[in-house]
C-alpha positions as a printed NumPy array, in Angstrom:
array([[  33.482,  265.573,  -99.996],
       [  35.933,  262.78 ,  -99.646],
       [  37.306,  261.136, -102.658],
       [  35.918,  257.599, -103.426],
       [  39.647,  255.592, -102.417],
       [  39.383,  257.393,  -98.931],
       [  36.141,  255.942,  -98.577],
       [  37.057,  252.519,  -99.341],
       [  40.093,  252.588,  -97.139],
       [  38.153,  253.882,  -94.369],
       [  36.146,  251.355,  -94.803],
       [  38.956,  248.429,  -95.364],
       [  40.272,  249.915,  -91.875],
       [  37.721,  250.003,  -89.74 ],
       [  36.492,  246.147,  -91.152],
       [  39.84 ,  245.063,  -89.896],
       [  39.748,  246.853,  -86.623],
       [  36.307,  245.363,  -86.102],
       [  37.671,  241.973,  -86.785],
       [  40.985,  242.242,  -84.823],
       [  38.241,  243.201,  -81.699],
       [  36.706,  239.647,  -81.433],
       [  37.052,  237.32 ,  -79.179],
       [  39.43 ,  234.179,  -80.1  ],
       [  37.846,  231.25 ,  -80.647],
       [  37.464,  228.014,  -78.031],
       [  40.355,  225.871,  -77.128],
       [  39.547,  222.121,  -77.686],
       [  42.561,  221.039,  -75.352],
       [  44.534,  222.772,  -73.343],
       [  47.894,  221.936,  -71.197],
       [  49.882,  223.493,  -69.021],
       [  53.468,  222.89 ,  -68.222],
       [  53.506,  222.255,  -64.119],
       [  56.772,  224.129,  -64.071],
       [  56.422,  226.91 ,  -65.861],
       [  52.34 ,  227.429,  -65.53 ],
       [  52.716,  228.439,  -69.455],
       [  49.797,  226.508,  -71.201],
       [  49.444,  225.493,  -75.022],
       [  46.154,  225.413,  -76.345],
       [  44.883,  223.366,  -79.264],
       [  41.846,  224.763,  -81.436],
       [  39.538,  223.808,  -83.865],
       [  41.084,  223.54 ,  -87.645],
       [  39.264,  226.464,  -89.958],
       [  36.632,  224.337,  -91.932],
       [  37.383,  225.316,  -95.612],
       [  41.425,  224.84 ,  -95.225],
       [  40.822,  220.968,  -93.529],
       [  42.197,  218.23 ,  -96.364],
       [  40.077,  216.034,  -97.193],
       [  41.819,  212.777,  -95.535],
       [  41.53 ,  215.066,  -92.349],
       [  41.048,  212.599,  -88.888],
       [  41.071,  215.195,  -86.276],
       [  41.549,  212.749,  -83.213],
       [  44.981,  211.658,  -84.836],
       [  45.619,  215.505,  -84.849],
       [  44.903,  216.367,  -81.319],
       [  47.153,  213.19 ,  -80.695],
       [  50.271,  214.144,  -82.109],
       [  49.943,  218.02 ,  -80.937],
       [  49.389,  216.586,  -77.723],
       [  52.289,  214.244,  -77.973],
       [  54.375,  217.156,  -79.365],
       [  53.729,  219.135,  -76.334],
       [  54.056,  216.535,  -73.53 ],
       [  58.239,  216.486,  -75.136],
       [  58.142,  219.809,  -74.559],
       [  56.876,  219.983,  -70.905],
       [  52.929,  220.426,  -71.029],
       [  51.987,  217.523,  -69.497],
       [  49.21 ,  218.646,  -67.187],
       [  45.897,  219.049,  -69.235],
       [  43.456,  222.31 ,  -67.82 ],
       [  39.842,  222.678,  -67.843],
       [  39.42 ,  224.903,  -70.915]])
């Protein structure tokens, strides 16, 4: 019979093997730089870690801003 710890860890294991499986979640923006073909994708915040003053369009305008110095000017269906 297997001690109650090993079950637990089993358990802890395979509930972070079955979470490392999903999918990621949907890009809101994406870019790509035209010379590289990398792209930089922008997603949704996590609900319960937004602030409270949180304006999301400001957000998405200074990440895109951030990445247009950077090269990824060209923006990609998602």
């Amino acid at each position: 019979m297997v001690p109650h710890r090993s079950r637990l860890l089993v358990l802890a294991v395979a509930c972070l093997i079955g979470s490392c499986a999903q999918n990621p979640p949907d890009p809101i923006l994406v870019l790509e730089n035209p010379t590289t073909h990398e792209r930089a994708r922008f997603y949704r915040e996590i609900p319960y870690k937004v602030p409270a003053d949180y304006d999301e369009a400001k957000h998405i305008a200074g990440w895109r801003a951030e990445q247009e110095r950077k090269g990824f000017t060209v923006q990609v269906e998602r």
